[in-house]
PyMOL Python script that loads the backbone (N, CA, C, O; Angstrom):
from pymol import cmd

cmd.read_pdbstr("""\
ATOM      1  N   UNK A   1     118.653  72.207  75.339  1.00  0.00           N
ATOM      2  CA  UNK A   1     117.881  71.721  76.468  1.00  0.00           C
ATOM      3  C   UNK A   1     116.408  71.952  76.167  1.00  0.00           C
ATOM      4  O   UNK A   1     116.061  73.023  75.668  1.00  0.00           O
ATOM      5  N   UNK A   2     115.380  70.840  76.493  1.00  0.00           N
ATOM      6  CA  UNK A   2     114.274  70.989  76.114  1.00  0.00           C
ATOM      7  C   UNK A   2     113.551  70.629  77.388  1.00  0.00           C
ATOM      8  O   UNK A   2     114.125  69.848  78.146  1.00  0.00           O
ATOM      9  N   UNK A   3     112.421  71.076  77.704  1.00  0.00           N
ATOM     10  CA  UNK A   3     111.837  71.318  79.163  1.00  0.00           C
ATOM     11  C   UNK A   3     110.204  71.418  78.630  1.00  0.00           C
ATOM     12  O   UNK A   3     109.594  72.345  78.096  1.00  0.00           O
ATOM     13  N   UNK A   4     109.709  69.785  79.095  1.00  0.00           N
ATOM     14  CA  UNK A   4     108.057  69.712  78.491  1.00  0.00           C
ATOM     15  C   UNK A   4     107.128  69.451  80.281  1.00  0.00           C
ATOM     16  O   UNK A   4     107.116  68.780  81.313  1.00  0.00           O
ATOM     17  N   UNK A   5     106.614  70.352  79.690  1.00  0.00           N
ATOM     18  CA  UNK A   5     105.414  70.138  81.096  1.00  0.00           C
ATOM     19  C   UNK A   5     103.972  70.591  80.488  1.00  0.00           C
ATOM     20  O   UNK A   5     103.340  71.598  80.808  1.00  0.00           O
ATOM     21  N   UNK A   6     103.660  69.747  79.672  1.00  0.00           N
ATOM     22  CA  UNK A   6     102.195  69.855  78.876  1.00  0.00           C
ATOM     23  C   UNK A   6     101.076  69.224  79.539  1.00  0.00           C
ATOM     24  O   UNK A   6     100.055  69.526  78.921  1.00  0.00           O
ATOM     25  N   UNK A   7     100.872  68.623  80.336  1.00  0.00           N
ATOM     26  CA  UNK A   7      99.873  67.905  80.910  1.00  0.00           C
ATOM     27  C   UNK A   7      99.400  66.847  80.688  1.00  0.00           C
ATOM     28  O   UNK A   7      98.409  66.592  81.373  1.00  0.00           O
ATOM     29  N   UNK A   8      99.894  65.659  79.576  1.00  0.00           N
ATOM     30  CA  UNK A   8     100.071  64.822  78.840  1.00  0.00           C
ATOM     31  C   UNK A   8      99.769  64.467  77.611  1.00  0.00           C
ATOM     32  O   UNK A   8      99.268  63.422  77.198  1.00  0.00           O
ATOM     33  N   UNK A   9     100.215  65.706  76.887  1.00  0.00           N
ATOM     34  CA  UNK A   9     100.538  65.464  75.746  1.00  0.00           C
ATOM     35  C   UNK A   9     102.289  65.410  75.429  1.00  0.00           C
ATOM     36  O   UNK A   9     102.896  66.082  74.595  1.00  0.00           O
ATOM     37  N   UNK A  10     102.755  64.559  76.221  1.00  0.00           N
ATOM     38  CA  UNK A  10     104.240  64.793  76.329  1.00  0.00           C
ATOM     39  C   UNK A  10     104.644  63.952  75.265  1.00  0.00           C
ATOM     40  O   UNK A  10     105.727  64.220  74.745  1.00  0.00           O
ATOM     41  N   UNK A  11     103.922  62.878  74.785  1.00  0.00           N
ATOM     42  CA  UNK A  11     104.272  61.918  73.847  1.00  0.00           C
ATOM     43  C   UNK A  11     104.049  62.376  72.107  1.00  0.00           C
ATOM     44  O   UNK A  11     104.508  61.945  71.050  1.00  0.00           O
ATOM     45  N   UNK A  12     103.224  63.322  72.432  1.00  0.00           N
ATOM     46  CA  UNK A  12     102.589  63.558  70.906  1.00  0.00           C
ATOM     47  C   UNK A  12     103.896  64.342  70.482  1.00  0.00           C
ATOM     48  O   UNK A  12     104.722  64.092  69.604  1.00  0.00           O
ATOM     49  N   UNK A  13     103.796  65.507  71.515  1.00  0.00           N
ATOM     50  CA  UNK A  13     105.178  66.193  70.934  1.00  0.00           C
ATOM     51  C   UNK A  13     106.532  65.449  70.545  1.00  0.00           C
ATOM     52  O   UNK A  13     107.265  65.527  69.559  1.00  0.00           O
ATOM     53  N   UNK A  14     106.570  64.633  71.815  1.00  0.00           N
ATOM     54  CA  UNK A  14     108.144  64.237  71.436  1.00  0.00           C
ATOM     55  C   UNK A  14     108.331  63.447  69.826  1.00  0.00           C
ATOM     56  O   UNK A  14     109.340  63.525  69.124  1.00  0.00           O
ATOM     57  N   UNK A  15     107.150  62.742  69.519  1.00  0.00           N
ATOM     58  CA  UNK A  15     106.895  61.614  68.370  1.00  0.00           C
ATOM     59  C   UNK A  15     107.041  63.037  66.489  1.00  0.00           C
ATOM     60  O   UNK A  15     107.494  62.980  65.346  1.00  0.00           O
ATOM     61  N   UNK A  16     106.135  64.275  67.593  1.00  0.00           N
ATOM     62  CA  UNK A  16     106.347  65.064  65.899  1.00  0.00           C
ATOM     63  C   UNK A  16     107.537  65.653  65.930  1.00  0.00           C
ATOM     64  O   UNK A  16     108.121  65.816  64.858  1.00  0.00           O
ATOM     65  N   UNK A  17     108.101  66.062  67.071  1.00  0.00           N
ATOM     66  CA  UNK A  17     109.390  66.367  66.652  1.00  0.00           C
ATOM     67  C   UNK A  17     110.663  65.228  65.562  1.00  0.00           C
ATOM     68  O   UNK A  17     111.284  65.395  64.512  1.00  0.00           O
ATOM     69  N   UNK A  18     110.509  64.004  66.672  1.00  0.00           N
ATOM     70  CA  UNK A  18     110.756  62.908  65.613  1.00  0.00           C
ATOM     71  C   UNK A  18     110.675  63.358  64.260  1.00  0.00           C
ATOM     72  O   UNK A  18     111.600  63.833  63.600  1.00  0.00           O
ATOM     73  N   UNK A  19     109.217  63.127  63.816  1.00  0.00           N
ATOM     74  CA  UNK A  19     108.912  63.198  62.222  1.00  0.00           C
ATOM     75  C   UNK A  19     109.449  64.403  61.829  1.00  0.00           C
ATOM     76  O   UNK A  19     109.785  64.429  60.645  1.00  0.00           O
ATOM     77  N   UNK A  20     109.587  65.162  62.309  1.00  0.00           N
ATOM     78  CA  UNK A  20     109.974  66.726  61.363  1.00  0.00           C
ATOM     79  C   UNK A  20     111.484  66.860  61.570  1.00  0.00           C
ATOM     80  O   UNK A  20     112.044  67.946  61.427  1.00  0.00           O
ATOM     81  N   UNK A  21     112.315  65.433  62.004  1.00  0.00           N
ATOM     82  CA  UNK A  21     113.795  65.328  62.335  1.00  0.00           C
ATOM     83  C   UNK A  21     114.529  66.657  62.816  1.00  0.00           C
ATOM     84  O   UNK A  21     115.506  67.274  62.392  1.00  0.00           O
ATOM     85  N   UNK A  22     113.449  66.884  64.120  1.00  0.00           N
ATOM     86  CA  UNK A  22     114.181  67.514  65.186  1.00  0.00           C
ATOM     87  C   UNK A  22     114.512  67.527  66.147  1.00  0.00           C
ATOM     88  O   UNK A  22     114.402  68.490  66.907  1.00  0.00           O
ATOM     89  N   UNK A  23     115.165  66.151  66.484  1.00  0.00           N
ATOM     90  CA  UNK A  23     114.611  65.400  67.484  1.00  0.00           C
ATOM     91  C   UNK A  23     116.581  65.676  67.715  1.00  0.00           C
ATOM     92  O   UNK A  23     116.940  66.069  68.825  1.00  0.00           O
ATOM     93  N   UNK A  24     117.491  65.473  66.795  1.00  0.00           N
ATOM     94  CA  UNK A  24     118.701  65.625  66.806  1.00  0.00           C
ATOM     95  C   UNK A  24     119.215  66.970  67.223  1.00  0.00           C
ATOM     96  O   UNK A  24     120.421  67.028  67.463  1.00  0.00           O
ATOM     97  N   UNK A  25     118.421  68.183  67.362  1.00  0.00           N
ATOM     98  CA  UNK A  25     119.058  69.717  68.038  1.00  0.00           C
ATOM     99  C   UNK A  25     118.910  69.444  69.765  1.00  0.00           C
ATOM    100  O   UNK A  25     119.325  70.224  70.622  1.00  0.00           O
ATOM    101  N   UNK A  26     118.301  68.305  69.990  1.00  0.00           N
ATOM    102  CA  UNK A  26     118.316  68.124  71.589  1.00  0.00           C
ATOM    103  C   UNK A  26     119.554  67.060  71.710  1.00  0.00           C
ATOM    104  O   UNK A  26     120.023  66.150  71.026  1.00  0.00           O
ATOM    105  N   UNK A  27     119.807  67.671  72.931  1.00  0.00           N
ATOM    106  CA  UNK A  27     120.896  67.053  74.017  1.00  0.00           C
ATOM    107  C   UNK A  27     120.516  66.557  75.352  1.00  0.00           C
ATOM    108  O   UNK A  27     121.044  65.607  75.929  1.00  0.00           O
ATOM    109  N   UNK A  28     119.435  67.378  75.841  1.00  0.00           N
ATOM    110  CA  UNK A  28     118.935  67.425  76.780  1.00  0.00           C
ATOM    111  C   UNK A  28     117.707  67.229  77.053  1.00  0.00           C
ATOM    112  O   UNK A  28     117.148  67.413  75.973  1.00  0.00           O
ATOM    113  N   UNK A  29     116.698  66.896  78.036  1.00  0.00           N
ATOM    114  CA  UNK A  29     115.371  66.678  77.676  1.00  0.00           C
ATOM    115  C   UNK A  29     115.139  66.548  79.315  1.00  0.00           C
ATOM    116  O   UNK A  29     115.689  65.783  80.107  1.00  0.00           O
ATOM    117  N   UNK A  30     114.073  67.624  79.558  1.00  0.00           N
ATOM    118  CA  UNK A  30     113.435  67.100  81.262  1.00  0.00           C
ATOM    119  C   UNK A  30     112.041  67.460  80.746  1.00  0.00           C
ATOM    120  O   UNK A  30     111.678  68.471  80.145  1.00  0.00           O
ATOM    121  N   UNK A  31     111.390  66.445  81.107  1.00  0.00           N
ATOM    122  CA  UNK A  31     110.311  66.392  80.998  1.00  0.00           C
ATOM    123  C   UNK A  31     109.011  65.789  82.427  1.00  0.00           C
ATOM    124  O   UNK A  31     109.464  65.022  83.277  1.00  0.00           O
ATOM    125  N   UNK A  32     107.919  66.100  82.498  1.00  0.00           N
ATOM    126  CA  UNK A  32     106.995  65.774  83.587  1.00  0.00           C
ATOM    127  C   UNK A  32     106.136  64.817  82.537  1.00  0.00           C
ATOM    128  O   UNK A  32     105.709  65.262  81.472  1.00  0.00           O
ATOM    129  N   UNK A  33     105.938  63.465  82.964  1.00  0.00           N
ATOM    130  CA  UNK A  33     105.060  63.267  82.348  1.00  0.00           C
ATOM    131  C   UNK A  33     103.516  62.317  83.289  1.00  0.00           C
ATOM    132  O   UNK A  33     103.582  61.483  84.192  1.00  0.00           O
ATOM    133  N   UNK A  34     102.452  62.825  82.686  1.00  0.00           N
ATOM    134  CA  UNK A  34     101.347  62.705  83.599  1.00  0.00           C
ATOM    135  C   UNK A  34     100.730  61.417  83.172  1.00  0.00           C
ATOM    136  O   UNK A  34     100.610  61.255  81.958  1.00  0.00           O
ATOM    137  N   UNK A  35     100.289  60.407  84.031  1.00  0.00           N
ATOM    138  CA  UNK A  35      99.664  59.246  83.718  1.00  0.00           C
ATOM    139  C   UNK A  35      98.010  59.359  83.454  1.00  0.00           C
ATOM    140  O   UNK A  35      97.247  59.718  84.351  1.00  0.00           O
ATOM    141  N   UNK A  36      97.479  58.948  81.880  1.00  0.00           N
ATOM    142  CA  UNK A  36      96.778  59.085  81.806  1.00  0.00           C
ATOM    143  C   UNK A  36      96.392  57.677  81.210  1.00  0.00           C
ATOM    144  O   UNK A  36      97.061  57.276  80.258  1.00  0.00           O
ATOM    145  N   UNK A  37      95.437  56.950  81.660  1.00  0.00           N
ATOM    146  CA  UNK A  37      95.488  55.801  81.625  1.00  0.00           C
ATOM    147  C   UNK A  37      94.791  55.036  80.090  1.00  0.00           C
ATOM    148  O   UNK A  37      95.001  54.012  79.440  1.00  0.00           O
ATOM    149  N   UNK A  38      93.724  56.414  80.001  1.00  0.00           N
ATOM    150  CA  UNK A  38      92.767  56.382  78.173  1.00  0.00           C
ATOM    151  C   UNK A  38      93.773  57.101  77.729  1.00  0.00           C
ATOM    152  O   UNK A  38      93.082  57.804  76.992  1.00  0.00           O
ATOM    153  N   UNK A  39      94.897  57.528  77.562  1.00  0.00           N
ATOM    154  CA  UNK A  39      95.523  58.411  76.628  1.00  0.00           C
ATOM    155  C   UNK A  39      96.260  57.397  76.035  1.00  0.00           C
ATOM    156  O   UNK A  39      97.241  56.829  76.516  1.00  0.00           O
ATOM    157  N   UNK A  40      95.593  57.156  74.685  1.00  0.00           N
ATOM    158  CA  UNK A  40      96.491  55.907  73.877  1.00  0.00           C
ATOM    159  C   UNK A  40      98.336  56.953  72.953  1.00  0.00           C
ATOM    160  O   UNK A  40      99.380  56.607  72.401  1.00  0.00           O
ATOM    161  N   UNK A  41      97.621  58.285  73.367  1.00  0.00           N
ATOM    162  CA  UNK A  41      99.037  59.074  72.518  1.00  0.00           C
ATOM    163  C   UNK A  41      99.998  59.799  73.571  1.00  0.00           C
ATOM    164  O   UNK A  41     100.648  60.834  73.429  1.00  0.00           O
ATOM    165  N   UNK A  42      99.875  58.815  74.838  1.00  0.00           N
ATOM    166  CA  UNK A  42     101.046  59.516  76.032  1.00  0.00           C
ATOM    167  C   UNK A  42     101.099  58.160  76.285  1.00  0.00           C
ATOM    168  O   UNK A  42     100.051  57.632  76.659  1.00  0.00           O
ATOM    169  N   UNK A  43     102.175  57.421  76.153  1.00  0.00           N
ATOM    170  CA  UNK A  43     102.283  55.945  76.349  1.00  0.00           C
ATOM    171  C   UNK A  43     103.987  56.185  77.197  1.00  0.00           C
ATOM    172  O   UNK A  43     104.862  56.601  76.437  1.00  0.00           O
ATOM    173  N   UNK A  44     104.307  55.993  78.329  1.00  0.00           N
ATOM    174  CA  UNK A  44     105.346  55.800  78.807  1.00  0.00           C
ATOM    175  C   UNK A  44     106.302  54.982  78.260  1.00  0.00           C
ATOM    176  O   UNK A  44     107.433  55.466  78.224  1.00  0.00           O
ATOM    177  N   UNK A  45     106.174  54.001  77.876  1.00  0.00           N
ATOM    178  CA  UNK A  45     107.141  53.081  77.541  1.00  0.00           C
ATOM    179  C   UNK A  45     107.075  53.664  75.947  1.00  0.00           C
ATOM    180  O   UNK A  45     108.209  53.869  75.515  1.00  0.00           O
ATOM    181  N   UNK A  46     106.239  53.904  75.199  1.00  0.00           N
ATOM    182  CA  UNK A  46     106.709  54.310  73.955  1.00  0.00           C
ATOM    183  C   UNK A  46     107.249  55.514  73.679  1.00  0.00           C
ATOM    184  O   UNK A  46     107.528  55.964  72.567  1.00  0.00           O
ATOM    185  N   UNK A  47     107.462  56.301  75.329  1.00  0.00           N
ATOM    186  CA  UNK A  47     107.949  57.605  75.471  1.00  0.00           C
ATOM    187  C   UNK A  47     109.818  57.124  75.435  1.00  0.00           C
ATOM    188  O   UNK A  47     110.615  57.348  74.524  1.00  0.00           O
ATOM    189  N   UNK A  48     110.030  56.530  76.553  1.00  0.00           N
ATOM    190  CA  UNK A  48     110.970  55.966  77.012  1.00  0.00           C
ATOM    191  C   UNK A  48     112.086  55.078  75.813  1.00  0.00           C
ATOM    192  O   UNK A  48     113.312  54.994  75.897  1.00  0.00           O
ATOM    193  N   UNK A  49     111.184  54.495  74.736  1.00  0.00           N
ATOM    194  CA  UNK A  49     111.272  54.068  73.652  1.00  0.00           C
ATOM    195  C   UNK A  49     112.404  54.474  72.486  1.00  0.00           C
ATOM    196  O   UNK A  49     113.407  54.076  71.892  1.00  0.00           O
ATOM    197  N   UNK A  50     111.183  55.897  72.664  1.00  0.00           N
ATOM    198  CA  UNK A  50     111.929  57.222  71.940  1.00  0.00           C
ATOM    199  C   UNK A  50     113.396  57.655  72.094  1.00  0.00           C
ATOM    200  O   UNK A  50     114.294  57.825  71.269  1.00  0.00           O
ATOM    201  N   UNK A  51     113.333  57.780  73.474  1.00  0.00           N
ATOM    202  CA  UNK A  51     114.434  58.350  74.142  1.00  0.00           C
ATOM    203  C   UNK A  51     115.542  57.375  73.760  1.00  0.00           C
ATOM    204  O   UNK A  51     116.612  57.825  73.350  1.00  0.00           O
ATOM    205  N   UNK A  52     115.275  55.631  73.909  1.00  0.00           N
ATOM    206  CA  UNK A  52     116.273  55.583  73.658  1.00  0.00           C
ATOM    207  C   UNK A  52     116.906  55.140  71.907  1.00  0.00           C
ATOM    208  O   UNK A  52     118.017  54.858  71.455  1.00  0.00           O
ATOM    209  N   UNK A  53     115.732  55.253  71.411  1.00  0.00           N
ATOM    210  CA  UNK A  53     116.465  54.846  69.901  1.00  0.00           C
ATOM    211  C   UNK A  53     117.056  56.235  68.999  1.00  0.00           C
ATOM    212  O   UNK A  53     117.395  56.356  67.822  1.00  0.00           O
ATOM    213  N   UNK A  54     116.992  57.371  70.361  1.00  0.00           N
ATOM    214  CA  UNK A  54     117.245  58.238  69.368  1.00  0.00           C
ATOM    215  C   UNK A  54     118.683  58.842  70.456  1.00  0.00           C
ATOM    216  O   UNK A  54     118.972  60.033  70.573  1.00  0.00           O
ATOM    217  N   UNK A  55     119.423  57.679  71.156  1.00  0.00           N
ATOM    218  CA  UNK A  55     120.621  57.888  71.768  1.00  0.00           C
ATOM    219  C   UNK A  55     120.873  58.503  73.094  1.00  0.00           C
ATOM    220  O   UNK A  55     121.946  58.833  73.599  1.00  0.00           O
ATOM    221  N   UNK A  56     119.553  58.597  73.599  1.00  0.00           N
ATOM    222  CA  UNK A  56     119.376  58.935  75.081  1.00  0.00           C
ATOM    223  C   UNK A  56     119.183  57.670  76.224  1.00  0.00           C
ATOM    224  O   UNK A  56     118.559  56.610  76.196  1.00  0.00           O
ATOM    225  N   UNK A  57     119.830  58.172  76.987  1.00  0.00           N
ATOM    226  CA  UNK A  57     119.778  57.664  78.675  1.00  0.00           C
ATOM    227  C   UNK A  57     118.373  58.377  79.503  1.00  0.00           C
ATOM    228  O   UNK A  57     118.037  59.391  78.890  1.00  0.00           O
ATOM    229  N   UNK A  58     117.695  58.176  80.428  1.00  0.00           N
ATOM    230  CA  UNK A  58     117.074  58.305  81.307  1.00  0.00           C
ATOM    231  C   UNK A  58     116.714  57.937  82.570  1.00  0.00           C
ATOM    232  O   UNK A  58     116.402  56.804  82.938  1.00  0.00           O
ATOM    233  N   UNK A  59     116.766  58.865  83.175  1.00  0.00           N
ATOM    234  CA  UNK A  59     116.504  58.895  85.099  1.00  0.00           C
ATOM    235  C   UNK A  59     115.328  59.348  85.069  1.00  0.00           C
ATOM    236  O   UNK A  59     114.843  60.096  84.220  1.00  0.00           O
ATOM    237  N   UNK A  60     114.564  58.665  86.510  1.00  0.00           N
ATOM    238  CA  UNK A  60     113.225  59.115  86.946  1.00  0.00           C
ATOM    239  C   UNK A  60     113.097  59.627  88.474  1.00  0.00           C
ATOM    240  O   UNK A  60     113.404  59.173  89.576  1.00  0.00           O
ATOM    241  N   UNK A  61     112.369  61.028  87.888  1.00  0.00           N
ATOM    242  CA  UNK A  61     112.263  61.302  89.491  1.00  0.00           C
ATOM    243  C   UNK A  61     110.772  61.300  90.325  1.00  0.00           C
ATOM    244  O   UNK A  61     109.955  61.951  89.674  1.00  0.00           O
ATOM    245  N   UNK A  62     110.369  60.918  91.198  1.00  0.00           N
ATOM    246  CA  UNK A  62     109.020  60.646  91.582  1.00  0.00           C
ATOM    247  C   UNK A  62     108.878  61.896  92.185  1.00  0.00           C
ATOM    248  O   UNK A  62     109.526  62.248  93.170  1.00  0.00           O
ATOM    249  N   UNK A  63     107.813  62.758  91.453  1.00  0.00           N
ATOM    250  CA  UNK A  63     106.954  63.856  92.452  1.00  0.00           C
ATOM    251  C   UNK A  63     106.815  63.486  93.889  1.00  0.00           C
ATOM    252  O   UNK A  63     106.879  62.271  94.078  1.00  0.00           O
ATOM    253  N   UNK A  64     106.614  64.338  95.122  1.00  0.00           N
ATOM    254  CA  UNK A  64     106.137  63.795  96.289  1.00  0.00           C
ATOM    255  C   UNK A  64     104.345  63.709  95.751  1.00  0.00           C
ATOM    256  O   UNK A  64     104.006  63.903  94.583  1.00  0.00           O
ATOM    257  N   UNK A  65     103.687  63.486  96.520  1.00  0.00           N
ATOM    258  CA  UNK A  65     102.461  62.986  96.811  1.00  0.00           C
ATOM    259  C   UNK A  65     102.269  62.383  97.858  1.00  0.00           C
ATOM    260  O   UNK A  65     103.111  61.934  98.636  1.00  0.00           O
ATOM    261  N   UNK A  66     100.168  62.320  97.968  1.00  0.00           N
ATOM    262  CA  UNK A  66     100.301  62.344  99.453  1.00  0.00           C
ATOM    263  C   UNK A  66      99.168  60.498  98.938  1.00  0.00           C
ATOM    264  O   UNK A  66      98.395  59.837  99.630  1.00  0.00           O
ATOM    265  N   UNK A  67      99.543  60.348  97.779  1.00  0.00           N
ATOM    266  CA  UNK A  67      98.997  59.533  97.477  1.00  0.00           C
ATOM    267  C   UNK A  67      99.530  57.855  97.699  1.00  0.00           C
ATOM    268  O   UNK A  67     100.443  57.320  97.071  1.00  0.00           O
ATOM    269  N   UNK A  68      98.734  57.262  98.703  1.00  0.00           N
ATOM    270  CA  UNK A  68      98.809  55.348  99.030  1.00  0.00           C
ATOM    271  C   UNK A  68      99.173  54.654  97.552  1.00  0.00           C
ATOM    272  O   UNK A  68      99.563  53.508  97.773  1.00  0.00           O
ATOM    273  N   UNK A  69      99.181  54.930  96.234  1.00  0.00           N
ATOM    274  CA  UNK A  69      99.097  53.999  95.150  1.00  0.00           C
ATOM    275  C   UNK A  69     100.948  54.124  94.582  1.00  0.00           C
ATOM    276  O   UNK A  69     101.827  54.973  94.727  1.00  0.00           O
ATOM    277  N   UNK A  70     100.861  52.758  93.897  1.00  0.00           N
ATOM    278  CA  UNK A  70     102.389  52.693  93.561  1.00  0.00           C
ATOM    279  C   UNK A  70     102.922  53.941  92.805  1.00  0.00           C
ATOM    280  O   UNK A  70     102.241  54.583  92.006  1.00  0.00           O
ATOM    281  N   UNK A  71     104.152  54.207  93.123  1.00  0.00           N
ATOM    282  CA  UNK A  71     104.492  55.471  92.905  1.00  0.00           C
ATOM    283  C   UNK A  71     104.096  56.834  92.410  1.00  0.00           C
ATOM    284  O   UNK A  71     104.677  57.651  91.697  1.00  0.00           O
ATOM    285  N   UNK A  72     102.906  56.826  93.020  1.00  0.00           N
ATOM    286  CA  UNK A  72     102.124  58.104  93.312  1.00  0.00           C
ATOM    287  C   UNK A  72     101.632  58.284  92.153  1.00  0.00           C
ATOM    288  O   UNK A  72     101.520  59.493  91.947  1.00  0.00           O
ATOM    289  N   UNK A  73     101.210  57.531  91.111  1.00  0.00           N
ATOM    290  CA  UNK A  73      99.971  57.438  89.979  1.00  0.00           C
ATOM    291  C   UNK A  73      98.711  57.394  90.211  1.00  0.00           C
ATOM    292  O   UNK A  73      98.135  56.375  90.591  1.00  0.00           O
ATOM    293  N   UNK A  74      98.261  58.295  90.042  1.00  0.00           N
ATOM    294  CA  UNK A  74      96.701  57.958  90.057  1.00  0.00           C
ATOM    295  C   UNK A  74      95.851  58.093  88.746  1.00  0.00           C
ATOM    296  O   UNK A  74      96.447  58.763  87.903  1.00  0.00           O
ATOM    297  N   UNK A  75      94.770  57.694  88.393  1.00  0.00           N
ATOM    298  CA  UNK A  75      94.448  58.110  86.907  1.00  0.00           C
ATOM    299  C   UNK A  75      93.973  59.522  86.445  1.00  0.00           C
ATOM    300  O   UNK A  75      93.545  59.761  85.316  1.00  0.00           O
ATOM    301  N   UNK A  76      94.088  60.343  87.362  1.00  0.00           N
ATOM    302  CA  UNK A  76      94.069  62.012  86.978  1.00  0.00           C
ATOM    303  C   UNK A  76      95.348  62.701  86.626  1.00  0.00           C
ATOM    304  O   UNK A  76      95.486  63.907  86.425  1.00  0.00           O
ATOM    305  N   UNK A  77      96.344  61.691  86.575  1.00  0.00           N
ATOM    306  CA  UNK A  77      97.516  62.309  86.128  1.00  0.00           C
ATOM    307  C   UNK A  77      98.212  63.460  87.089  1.00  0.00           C
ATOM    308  O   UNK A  77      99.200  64.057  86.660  1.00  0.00           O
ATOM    309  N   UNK A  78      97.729  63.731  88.272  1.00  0.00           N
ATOM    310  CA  UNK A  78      97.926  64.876  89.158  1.00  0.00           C
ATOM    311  C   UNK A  78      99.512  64.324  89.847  1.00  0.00           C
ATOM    312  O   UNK A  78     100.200  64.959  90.646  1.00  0.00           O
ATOM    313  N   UNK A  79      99.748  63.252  89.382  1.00  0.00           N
ATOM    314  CA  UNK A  79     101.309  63.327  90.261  1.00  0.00           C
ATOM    315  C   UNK A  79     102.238  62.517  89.191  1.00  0.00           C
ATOM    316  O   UNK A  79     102.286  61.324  88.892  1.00  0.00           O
ATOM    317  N   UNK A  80     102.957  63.663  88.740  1.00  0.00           N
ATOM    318  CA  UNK A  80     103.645  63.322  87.883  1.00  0.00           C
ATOM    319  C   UNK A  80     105.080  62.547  88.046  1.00  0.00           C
ATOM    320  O   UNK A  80     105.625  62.639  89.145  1.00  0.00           O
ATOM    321  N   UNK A  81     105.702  61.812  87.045  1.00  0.00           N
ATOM    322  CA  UNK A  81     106.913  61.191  87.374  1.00  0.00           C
ATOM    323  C   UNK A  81     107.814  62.632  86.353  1.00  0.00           C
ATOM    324  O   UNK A  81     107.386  63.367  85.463  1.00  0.00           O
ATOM    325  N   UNK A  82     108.985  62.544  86.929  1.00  0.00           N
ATOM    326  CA  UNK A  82     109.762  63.716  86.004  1.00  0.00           C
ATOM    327  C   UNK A  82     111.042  62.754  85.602  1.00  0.00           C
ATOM    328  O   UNK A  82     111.755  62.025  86.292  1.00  0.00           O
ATOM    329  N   UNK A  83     111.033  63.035  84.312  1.00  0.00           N
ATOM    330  CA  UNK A  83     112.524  62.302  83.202  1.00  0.00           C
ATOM    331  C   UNK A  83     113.357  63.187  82.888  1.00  0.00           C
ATOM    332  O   UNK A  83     112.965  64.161  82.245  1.00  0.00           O
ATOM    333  N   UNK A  84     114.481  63.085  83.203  1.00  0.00           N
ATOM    334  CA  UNK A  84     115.818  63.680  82.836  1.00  0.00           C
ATOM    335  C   UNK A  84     116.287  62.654  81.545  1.00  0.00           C
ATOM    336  O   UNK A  84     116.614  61.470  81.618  1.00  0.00           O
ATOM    337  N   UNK A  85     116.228  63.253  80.724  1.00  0.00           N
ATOM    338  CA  UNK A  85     116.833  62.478  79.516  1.00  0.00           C
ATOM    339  C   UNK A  85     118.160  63.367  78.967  1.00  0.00           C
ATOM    340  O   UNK A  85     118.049  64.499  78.495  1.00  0.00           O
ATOM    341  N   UNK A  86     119.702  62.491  79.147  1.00  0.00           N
ATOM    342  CA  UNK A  86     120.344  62.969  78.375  1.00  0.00           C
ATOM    343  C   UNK A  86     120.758  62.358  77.097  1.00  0.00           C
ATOM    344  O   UNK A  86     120.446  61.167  77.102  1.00  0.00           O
ATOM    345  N   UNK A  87     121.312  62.699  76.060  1.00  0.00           N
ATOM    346  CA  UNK A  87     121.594  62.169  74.804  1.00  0.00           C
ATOM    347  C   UNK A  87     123.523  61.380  75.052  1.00  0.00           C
ATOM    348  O   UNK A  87     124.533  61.965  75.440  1.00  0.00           O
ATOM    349  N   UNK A  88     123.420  60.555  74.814  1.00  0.00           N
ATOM    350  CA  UNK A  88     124.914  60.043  75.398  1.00  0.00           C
ATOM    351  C   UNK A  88     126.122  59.930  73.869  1.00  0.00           C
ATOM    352  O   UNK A  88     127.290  59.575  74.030  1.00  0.00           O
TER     353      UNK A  88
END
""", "prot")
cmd.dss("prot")
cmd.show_as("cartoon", "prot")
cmd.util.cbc("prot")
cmd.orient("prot")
């Protein structure tokens, strides 16, 4: 089980684990990840990507927030979406 709450560098990690093929000792994966809109190396969909070419499923859970914008993104990254990724 792996449990990332970095502040958005959630993508960098998941990508070097990749390269250093350790990406296969996980089963499990919950992660927070924060929207940062200039962060060309926290890319959601190339997060999501990951997850699945390397045999994972994923669920999303929306932080509360007290924030009016679509599912509580704003560009400070302060309301995070959380991914349950399991390996199937």
């Amino acid at each position: 089980m792996l449990k990332i709450d970095i502040e958005g560098s959630e993508g960098v990690v998941l990508k070097e684990l990749t390269e250093a093929n350790k990406f296969s000792y996980i089963k499990e994966c919950v992660l927070e990840f924060h929207y940062y809109p200039k962060s060309v190396n926290n890319n959601l969909a190339d997060i999501l990507s990951l997850f699945r070419t390397q045999g994972f499923e994923t669920q999303f859970y929306l932080e509360e927030s007290d924030s009016n914008t679509p599912f509580g993104l704003i560009h400070n990254g302060l309301y995070p979406i959380s991914i349950h990724a399991v390996r199937i």
